[in-house]
N, C-alpha and C positions, 0 to 999 in steps of 0.2 A: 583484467578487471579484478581489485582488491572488495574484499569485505571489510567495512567499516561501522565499530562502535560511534555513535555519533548518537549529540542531544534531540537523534528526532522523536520528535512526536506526532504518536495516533492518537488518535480519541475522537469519539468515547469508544470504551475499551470493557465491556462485550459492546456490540451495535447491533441497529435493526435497519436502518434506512439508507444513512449515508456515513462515513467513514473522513475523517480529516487530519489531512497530512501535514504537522509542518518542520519544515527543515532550520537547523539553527541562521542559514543564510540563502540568497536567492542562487540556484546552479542548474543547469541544465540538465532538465530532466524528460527522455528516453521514450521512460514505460513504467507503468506502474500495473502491476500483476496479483490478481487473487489466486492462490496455488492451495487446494485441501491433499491431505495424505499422502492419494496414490498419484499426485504428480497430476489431476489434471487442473486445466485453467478453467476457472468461473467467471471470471473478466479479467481483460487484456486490453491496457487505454494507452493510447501515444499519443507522445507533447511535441518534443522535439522544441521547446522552448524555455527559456530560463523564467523559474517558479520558486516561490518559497512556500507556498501554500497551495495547497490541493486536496477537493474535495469529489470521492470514489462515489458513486451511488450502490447501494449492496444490497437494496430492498429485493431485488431475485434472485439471491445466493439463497441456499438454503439453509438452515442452523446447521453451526458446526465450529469447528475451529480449522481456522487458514494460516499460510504464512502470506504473508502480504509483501512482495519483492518491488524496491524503488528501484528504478536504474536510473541515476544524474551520474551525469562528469565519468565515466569510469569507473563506480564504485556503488558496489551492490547491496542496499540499507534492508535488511531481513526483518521483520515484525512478525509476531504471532497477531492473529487477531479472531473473535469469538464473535460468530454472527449470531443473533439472536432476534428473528423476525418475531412480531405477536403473532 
């Protein structure tokens, strides 16, 4: 599995509710994973279908900052992202 710089985009970018994915093209995409700090998982979603867009729901993460891991096609799209509930 490669790590790839690619045009994707999060947003919005801190969040409070939901999170949305999208990829410069449609490819099949895995898993999409919320990871804080110490390595654990706050949400863990599977597709297993070709997607260009995807939308996370995060309203019961807590505030903080995540990385946010895509897995399409073999290659693993790493985001920061900053949860920010009211």
């Amino acid at each position: 599995m490669s790590f790839k710089k690619e045009a994707t985009k999060v947003y919005p970018n801190p969040a409070s509710h939901f999170i949305n994915i999208e990829l410069p093209e449609a490819k099949l995409i895995s898993k999409c994973s919320v990871i804080d700090a110490s390595g654990s998982y706050h949400l863990q979603r599977k597709f297993e279908e070709v997607l260009q867009n995807v939308q996370l729901n995060i309203a019961e993460i807590p505030n903080g900052l995540y990385s946010l891991v895509v897995e399409a096609e073999n290659t693993l799209i790493v985001r920061m992202i900053v949860v920010q509930n009211e």
